[in-house]
FITORMAR-542670 format. One record per residue (C-alpha): residue number from 0; residue in three letters; x, y, z. Coordinates in steps of 0.1 Angstrom, whole numbers, padded with zeros to 4 digits. Layout:
! FITORMAR-542670
NUM,ALA,X,Y,Z
...
END
This chain:
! FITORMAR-542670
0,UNK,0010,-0343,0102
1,UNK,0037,-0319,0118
2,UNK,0068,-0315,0095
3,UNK,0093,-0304,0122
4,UNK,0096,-0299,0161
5,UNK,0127,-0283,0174
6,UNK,0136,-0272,0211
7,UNK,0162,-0244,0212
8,UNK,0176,-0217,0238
9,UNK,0170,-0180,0235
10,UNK,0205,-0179,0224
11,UNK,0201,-0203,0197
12,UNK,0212,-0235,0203
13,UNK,0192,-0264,0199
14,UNK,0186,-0290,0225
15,UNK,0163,-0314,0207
16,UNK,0143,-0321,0174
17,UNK,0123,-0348,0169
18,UNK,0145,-0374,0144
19,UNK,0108,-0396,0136
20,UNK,0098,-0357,0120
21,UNK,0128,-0360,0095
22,UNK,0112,-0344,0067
23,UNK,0131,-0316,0048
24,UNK,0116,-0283,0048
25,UNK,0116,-0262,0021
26,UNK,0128,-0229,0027
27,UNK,0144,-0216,0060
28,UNK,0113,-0213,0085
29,UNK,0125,-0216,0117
30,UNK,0153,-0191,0104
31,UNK,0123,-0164,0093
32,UNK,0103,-0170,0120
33,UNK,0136,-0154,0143
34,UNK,0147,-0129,0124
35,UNK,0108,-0114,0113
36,UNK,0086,-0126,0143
37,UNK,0107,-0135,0174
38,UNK,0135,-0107,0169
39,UNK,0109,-0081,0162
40,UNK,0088,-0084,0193
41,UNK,0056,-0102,0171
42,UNK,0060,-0130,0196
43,UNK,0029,-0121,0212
44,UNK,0010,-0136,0178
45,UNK,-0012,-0169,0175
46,UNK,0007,-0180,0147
47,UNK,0032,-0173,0120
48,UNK,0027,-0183,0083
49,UNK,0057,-0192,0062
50,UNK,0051,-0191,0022
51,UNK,0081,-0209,0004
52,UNK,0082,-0221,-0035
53,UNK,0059,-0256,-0035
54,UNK,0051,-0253,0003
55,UNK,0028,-0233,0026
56,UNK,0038,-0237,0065
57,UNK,0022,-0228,0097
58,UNK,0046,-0223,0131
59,UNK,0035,-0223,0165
60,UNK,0054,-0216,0193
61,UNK,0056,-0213,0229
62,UNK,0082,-0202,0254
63,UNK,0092,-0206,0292
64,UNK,0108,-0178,0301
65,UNK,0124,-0186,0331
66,UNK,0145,-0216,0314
67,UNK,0152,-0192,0286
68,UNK,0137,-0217,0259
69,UNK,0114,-0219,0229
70,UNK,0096,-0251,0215
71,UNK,0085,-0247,0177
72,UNK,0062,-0268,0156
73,UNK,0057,-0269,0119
74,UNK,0029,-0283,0099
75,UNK,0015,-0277,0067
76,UNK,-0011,-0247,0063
77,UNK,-0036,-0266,0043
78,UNK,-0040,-0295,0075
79,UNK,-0053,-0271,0104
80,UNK,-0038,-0298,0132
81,UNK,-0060,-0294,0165
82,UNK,-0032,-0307,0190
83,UNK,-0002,-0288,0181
84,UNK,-0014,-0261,0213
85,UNK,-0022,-0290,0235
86,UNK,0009,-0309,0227
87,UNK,0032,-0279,0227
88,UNK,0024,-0271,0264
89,UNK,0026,-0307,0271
90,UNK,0062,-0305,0258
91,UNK,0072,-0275,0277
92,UNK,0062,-0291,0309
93,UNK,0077,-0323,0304
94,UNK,0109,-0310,0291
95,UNK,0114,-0283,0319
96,UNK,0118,-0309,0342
97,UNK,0148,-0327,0326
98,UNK,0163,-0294,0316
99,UNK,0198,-0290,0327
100,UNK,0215,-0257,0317
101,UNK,0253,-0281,0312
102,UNK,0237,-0303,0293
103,UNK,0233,-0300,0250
104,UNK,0218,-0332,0240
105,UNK,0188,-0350,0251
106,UNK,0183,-0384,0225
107,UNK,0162,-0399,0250
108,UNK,0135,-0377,0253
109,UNK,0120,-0391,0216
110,UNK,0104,-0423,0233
111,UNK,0089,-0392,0258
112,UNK,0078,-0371,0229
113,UNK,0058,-0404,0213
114,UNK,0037,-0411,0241
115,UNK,0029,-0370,0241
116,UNK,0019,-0367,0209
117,UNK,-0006,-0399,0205
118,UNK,-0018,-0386,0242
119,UNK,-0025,-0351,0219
120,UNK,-0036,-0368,0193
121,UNK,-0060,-0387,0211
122,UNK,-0078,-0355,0230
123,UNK,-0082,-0340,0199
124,UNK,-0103,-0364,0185
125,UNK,-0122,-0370,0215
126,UNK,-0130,-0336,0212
127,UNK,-0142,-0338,0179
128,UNK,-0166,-0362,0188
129,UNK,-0177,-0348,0218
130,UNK,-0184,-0313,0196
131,UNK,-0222,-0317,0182
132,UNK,-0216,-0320,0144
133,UNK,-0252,-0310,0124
134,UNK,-0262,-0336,0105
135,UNK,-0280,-0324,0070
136,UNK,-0291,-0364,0065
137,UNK,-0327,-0356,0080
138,UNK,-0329,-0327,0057
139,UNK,-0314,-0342,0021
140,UNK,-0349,-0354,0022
141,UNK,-0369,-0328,0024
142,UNK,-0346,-0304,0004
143,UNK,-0348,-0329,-0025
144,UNK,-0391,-0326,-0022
145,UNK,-0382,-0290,-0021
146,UNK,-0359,-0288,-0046
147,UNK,-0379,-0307,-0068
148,UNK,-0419,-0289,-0063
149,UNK,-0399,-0257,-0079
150,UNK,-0381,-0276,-0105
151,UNK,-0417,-0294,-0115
152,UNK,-0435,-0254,-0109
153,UNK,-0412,-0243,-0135
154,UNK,-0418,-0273,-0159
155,UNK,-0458,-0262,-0156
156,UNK,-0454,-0228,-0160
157,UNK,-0439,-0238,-0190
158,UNK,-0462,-0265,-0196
159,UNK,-0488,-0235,-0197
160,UNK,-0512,-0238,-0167
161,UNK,-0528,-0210,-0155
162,UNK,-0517,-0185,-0130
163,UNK,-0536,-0195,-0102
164,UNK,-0515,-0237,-0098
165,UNK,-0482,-0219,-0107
166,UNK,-0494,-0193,-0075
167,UNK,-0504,-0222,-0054
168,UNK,-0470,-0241,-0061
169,UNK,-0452,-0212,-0048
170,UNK,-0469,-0212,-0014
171,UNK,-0467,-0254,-0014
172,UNK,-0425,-0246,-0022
173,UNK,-0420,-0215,0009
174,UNK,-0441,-0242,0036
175,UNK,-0423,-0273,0026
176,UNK,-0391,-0249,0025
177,UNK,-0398,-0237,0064
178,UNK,-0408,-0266,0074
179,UNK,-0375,-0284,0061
180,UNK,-0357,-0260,0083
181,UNK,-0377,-0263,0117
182,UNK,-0392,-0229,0113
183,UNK,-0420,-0224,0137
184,UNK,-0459,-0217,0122
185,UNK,-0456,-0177,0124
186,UNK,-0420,-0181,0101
187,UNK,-0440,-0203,0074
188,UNK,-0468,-0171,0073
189,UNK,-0442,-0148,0070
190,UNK,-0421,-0166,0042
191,UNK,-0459,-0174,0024
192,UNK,-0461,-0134,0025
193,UNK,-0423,-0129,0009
194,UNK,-0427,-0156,-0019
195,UNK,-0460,-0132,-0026
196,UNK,-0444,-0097,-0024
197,UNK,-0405,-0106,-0041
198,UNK,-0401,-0104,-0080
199,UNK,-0401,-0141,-0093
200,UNK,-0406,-0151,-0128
201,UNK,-0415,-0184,-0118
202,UNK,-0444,-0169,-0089
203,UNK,-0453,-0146,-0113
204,UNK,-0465,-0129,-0078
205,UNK,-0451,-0091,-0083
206,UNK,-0479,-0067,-0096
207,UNK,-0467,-0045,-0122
208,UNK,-0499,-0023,-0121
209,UNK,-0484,-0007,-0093
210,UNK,-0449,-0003,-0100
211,UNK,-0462,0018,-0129
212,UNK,-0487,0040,-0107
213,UNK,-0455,0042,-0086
214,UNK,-0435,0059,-0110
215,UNK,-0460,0076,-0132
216,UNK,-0464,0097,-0086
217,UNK,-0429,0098,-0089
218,UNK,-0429,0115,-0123
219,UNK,-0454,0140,-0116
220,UNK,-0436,0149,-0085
221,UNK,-0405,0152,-0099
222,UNK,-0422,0175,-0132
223,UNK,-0442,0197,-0108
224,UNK,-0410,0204,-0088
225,UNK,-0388,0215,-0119
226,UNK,-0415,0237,-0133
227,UNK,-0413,0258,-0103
228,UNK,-0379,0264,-0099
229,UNK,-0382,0269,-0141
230,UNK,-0405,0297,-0128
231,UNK,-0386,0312,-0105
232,UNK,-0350,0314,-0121
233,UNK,-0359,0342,-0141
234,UNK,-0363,0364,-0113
235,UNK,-0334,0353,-0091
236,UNK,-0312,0360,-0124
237,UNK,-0327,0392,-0124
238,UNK,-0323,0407,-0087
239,UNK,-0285,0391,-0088
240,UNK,-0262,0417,-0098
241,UNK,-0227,0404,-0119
242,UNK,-0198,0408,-0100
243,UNK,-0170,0426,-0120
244,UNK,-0134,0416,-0123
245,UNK,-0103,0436,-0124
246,UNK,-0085,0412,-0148
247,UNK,-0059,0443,-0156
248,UNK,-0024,0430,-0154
249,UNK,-0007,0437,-0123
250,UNK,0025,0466,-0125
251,UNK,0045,0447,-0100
252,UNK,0068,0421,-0106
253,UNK,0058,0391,-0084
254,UNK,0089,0373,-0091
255,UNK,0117,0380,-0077
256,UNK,0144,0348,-0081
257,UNK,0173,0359,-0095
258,UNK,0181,0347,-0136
259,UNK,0204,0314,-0132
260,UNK,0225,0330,-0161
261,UNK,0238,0357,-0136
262,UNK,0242,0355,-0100
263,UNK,0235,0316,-0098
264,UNK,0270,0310,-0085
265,UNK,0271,0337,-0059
266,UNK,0242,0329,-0042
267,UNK,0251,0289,-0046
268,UNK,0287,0304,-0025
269,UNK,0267,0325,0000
270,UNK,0240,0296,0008
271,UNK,0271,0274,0014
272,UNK,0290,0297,0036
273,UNK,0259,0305,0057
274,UNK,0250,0271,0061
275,UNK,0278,0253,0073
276,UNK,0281,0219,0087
277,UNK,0252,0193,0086
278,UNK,0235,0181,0114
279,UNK,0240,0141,0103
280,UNK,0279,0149,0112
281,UNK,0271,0160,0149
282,UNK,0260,0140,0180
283,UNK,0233,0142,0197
284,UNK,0235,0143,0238
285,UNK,0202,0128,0256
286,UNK,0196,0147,0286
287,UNK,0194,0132,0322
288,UNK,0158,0152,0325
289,UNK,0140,0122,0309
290,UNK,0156,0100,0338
291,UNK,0145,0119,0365
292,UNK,0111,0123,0351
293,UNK,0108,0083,0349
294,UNK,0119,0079,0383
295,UNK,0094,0100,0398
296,UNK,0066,0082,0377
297,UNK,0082,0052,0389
298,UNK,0078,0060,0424
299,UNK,0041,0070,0418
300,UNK,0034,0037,0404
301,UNK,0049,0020,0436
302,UNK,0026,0045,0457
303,UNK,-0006,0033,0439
304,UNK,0007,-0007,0440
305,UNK,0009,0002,0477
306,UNK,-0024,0015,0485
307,UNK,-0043,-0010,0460
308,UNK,-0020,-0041,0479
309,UNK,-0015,-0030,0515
310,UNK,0018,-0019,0527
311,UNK,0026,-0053,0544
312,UNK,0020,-0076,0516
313,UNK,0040,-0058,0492
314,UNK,0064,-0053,0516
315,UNK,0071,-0090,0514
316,UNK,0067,-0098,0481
317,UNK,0090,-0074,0473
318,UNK,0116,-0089,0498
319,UNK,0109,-0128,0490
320,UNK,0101,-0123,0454
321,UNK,0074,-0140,0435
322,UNK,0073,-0176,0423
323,UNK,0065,-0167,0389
324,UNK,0049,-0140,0371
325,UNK,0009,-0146,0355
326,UNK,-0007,-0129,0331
327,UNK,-0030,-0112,0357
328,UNK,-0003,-0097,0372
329,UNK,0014,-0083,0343
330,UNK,-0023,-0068,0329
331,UNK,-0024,-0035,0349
332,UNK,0011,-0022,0341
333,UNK,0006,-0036,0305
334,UNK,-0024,-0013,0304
335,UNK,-0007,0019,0312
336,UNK,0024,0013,0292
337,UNK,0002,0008,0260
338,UNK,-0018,0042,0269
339,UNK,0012,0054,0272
340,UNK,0030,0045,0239
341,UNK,-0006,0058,0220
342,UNK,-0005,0088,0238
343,UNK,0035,0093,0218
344,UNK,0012,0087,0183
345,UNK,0024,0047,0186
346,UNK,-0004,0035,0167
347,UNK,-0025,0011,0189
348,UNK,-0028,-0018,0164
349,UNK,0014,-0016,0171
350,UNK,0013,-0010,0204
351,UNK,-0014,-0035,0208
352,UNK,0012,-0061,0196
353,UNK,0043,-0051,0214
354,UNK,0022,-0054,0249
355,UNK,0013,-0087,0238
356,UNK,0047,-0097,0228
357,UNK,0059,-0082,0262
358,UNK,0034,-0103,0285
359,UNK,0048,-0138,0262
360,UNK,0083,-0127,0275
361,UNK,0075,-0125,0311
362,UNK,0049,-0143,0317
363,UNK,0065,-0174,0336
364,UNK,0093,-0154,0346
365,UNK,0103,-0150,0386
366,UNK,0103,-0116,0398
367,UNK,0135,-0111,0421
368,UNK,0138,-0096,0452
369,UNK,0134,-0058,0458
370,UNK,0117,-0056,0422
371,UNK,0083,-0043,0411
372,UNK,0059,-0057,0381
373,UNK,0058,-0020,0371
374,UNK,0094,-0017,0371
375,UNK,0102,-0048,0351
376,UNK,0075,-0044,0329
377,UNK,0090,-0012,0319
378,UNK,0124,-0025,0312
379,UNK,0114,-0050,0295
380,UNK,0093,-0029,0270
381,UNK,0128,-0009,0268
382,UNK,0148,-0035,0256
383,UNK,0123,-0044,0236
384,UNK,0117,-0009,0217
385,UNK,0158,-0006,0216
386,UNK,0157,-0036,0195
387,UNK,0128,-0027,0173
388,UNK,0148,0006,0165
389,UNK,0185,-0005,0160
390,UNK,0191,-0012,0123
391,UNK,0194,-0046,0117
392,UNK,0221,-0038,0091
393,UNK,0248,-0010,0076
394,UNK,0229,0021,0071
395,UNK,0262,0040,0062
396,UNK,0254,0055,0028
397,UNK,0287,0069,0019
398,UNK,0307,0038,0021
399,UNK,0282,0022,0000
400,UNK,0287,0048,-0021
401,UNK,0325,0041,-0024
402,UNK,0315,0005,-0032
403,UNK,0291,0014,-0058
404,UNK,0321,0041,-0069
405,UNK,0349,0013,-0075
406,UNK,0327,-0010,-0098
407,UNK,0323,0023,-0119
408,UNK,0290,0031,-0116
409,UNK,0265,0056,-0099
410,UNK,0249,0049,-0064
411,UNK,0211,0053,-0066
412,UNK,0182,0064,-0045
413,UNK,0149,0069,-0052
414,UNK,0124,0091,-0028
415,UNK,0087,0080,-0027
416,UNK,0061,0091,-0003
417,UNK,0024,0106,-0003
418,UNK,0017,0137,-0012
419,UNK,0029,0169,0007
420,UNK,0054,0151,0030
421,UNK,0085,0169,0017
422,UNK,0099,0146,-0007
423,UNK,0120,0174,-0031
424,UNK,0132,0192,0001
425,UNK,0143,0163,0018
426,UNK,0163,0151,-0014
427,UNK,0182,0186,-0011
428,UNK,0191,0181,0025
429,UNK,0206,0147,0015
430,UNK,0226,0162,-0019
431,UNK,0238,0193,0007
432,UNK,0253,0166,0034
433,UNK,0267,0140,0002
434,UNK,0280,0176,-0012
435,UNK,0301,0180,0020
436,UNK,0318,0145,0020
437,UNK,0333,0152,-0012
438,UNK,0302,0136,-0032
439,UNK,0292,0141,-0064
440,UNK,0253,0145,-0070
441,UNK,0229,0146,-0095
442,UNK,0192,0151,-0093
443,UNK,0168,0133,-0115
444,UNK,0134,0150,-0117
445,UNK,0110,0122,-0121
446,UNK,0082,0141,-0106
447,UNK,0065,0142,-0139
448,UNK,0028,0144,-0128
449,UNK,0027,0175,-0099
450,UNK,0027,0212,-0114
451,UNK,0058,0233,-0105
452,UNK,0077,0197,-0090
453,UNK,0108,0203,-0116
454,UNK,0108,0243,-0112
455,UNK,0111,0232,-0075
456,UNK,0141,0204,-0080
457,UNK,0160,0232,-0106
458,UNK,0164,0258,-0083
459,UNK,0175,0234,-0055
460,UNK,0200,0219,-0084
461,UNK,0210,0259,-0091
462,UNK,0216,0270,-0052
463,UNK,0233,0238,-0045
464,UNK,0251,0242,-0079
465,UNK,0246,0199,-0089
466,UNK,0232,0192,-0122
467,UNK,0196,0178,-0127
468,UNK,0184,0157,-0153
469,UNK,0154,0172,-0162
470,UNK,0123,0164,-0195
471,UNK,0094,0184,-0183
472,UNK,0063,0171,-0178
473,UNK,0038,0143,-0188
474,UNK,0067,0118,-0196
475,UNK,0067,0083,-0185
476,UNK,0091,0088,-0145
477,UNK,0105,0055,-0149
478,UNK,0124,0063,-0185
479,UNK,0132,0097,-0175
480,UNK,0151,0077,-0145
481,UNK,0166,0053,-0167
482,UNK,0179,0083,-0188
483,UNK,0194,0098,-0159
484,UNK,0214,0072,-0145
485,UNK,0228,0067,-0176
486,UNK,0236,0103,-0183
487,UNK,0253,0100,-0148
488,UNK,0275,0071,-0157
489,UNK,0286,0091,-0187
490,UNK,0296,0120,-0166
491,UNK,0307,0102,-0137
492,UNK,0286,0115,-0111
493,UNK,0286,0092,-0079
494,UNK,0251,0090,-0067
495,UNK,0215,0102,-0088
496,UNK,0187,0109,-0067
497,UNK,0157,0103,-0084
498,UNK,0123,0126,-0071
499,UNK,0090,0110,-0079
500,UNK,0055,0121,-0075
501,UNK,0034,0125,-0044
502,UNK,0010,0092,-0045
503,UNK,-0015,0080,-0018
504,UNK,-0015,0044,-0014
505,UNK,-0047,0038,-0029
506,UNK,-0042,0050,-0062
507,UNK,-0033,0022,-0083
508,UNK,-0021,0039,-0115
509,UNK,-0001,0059,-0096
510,UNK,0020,0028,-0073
511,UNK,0021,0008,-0109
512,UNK,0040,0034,-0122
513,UNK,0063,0035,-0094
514,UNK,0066,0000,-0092
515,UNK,0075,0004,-0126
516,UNK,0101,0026,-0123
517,UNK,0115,0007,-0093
518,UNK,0117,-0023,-0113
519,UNK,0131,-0008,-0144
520,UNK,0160,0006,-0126
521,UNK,0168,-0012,-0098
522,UNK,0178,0011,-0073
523,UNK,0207,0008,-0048
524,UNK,0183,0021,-0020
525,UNK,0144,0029,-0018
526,UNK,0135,0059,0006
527,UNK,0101,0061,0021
528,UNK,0098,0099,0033
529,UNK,0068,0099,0059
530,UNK,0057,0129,0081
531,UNK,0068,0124,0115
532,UNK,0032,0136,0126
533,UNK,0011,0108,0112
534,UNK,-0004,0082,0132
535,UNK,-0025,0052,0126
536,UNK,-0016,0059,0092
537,UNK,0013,0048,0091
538,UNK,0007,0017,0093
539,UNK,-0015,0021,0067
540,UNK,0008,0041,0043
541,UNK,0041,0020,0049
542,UNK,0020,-0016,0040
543,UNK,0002,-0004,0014
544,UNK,0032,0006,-0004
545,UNK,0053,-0022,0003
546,UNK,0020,-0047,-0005
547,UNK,0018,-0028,-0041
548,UNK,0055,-0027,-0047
549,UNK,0053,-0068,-0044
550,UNK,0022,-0073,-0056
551,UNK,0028,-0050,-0088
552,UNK,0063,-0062,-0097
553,UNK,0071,-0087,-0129
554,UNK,0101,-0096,-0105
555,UNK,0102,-0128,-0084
556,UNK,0127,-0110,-0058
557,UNK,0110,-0076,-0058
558,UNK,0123,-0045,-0047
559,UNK,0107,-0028,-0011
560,UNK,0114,0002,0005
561,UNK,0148,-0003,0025
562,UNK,0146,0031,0045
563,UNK,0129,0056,0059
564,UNK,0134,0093,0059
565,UNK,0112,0113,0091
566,UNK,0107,0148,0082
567,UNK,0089,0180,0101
568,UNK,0104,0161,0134
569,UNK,0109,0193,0148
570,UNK,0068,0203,0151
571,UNK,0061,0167,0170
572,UNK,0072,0183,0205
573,UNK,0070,0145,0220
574,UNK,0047,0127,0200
575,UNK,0080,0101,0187
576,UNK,0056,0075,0178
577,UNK,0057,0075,0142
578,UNK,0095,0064,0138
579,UNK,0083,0034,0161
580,UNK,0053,0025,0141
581,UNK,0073,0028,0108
582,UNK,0099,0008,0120
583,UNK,0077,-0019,0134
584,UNK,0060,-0023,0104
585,UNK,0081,-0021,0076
586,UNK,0110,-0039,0094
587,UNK,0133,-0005,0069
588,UNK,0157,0014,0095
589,UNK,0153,0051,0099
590,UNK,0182,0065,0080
591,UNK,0170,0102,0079
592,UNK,0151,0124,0104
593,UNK,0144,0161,0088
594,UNK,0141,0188,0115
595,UNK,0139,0222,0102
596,UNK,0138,0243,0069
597,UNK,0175,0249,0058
598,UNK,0197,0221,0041
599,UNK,0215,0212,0072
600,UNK,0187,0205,0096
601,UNK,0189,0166,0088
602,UNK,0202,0143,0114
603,UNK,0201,0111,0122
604,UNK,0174,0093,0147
605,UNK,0188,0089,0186
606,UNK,0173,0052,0194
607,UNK,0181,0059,0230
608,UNK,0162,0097,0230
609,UNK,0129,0082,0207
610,UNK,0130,0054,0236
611,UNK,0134,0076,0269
612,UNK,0104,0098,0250
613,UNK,0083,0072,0245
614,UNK,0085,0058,0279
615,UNK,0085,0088,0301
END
């Protein structure tokens, strides 16, 4: 039974919903199924499922794209209705034909939306019937006969007839078993030959005479082949000459970091003089060259349109338009965008989904005058990846750092990631640019598990000239952060970033001790740092962590990553594709993008620049 039915415009307003369907829902899921599906260019999907406290929903959907609208249903999960495709495209035609753009209500189209659904209703079950259902009633028969020889075999085994009946009863129990199932004569010898050869204690068919011969071979085998390499070690020991060592200590001194005690401060003044401003603080220009690049491509596209059409009838569909756009038609330039997007390291399970989501937009849409599939194809993958990459929400850090400031306590961010991405680096960019806004820091180095990690975070802490918070290692991460925020409240320091441990997102001890330490201290923001140079994996990576982070939390709101922080963007030439697959995923803005080795190579990401280089 469908729980809801709603007709709204792209821009939100709802025409019609079905007053006999007046249940309540519980939860919001037409409000989800916008913001996480429909904003986020997953329209392109079957079906969305909605999970809410006492209630499991499924939403379908369909759009016509011309009229700007979008039809919903709703039903429970656990009922798996048949019509709700049939009876959605029913809708979408009937209602297109009363639409009117001035109009806002539309209380007569209920007595329409009866006869629609019973009309649904009713093909569904006709195609039910018409579907050949197997019937096991000819069968219950013979599986009883079957099911009772073996259960009567076993009673005379028991019983203590001889081996030859309980041998027989086997062979009786395979035929009456193959022919129960239709099997032909040659599949009855076959299974007579199984039920011989397979261990059964019931058969009692296996011959254990030649298992042991088997392994008493196997045992010889194995004896004769140790003796002779017993044999021959001796001499190999003996022609092998030991290799000598110089284990003497070495005269020169192999480190050469200066004692914190004495010129700590006048490097920390020298590093902060050479320097200078951070890269988040400037703007980035996008050059025109990407523009004329996508022209030209543009214009090759038209050429090969051209030749494949003829010039004359794409001469005139370009003048007069076409009625409305198919799926065939939108295929070919589909095809080349997504081998496009994977050749920029889009993974193509992602870019899979945003062609998909592309074709639902268009696909019923009239192409205007002087315009080219190619062409609108493109722009509408454009607008699409510009909203995919615009954060959805404030990613200003430093005026939630004044917020967190006035209620007199420290902002916090913790950096997770896999192993080797430049976690501890990254965390010293982001102290250098708080450092500049007038920002006090504090480091907290939670990195309990990797050899050298706090070395590492103390002499960042000593150039930068922050304290760190610091109990060696083996110690459980998530008190260590606990102690450090609270050492930072006591000292008044505005923001503690808190470095953890390299973990891949497999390793379960590993993610339940960060989950751990994200539930224990309930941090202001979670930073995923990924390389920018990953691919598939990313989608991998980002899910897995988020999946464990829910899955391994005592909290019924828990905690998931809410950014993410690109670094080595600088070796990736134009191979963008990981900010877009991050992104997509994770639904977590890109608040950081690391592009060099020095503190102030960190920037933030240019939605229009990652878009022009994906698409050129």
């Amino acid at each position: 039974m469908l729980e809801q039915l709603l007709i709204f415009t792209r821009g939100g307003l709802i025409l019609w919903t079905c007053k006999e369907l007046g249940n309540a829902l519980k939860g919001s899921p037409i409000d989800t199924l916008i913001r996480s599906c429909l904003l986020e260019e997953r329209s392109g999907a079957a079906s969305y499922n909605y999970d809410a406290p006492g209630a499991a929903y499924t939403l379908k959907w369909t759009f016509h794209n011309e009229l700007g609208l979008v039809f919903v249903a709703v039903y429970q999960r656990i009922l798996h209705l048949l019509y709700v495709d049939d009876l959605l495209a029913m809708l979408k035609r009937e209602f297109s034909e009363i639409y009117d753009p001035k109009r806002t209500a539309y209380d007569d189209f209920d007595e329409t939306f009866r006869q629609l659904r019973m009309e649904a209703e009713a093909r569904a079950e006709e195609l039910k019937k018409s579907k050949p259902v197997a019937k096991p009633v000819n069968n219950s028969k013979k599986q009883g006969q079957v099911q009772k020889v073996g259960f009567e075999g076993g009673n005379k085994k028991k019983g203590g007839s001889g081996p030859g009946s309980d041998g027989g009863d086997g062979n009786g129990r395979k035929m009456e078993n193959g022919h129960a199932n239709g099997n032909t004569d040659e599949t009855k010898v076959a299974l007579v030959a199984n039920g011989k050869e397979n261990a059964s204690s019931n058969i009692g068919a296996f011959d254990v005479n030649k298992l042991q011969k088997l392994r008493s071979k196997g045992g010889k085998k194995t004896d004769t082949v140790v003796n002779k390499g017993s044999k021959e070690d001796p001499k190999k020991k003996i022609t092998k000459k030991n290799r000598v060592w110089d284990v003497s200590p070495t005269e020169s001194k192999l480190d050469f970091t200066d004692p914190a005690d004495q010129n700590g401060d006048e490097n920390a003044v020298i590093v902060a003089a050479d320097e200078g401003e951070s890269m988040m603080d400037k703007e980035e220009i996008v050059s025109s060259e990407s523009e004329a690049e996508e022209d030209e491509e543009m214009e090759k596209d038209s050429k090969m349109e051209t030749k494949k059409k003829g010039w004359f009838s794409t001469m005139f569909q370009s003048i007069a338009g076409k009625a409305n756009l198919e799926k065939a038609d939108l295929e070919p330039a589909l095809k080349a965008l997504k081998d496009r997007l994977m050749t920029k390291n889009v993974a193509e399970e992602i870019a899979e989904k945003l062609c998909e989501s592309v074709a639902a937009s268009l696909e019923g849409k009239k192409l205007a005058s002087f315009t080219r599939v190619s062409s609108t194809v493109q722009a509408a993958m454009e607008e699409a990846l510009v909203r995919i990459l615009t954060p959805r929400r404030s990613i200003d850090i430093l005026r939630d750092v004044h917020a967190a400031k006035e209620q007199r306590k420290p902002y916090v961010v913790v950096f997770v990631g896999v192993n080797g991405v430049g976690k501890s680096t990254n965390l010293a960019k982001v102290a250098y640019w708080l450092l500049q806004h007038k920002v006090s820091v504090m480091m907290a180095a939670c990195d309990t598990f990797r050899s050298g990690a706090v070395e590492q975070l103390r002499t960042h802490a000593r150039r930068l000239q922050i304290p760190i918070y610091e109990k060696g290692y083996e110690k459980d991460p998530a008190i260590v952060a606990k102690e450090a925020i609270q050492e930072a409240t006591r000292n008044g320091s505005d923001v503690v970033l808190v470095d953890t441990a390299g973990r891949m997102q497999d390793n379960e001890p590993l993610m339940r001790a960060l989950s751990k330490l994200v539930n224990l201290n309930n941090p202001d923001l979670v930073l995923f740092v990924g390389e920018a140079l990953v691919g598939n994996d990313a989608v991998d990576q980002l899910s897995k962590f988020n999946q464990k982070l829910a899955d391994l939390s005592t909290s019924p709101n828990p905690q998931l990553i809410d950014g993410i922080l690109l670094t080595k963007f600088d070796t990736i030439d134009d191979k963008v594709g990981a900010a877009l697959s991050m992104v997509y995923i994770s639904g977590a803005p890109v608040m950081f993008v690391g592009c060099g080795q020095s503190y102030t190579d960190l920037k933030k990401l240019n939605v229009k620049s990652i878009v022009k280089t994906l698409l050129k």
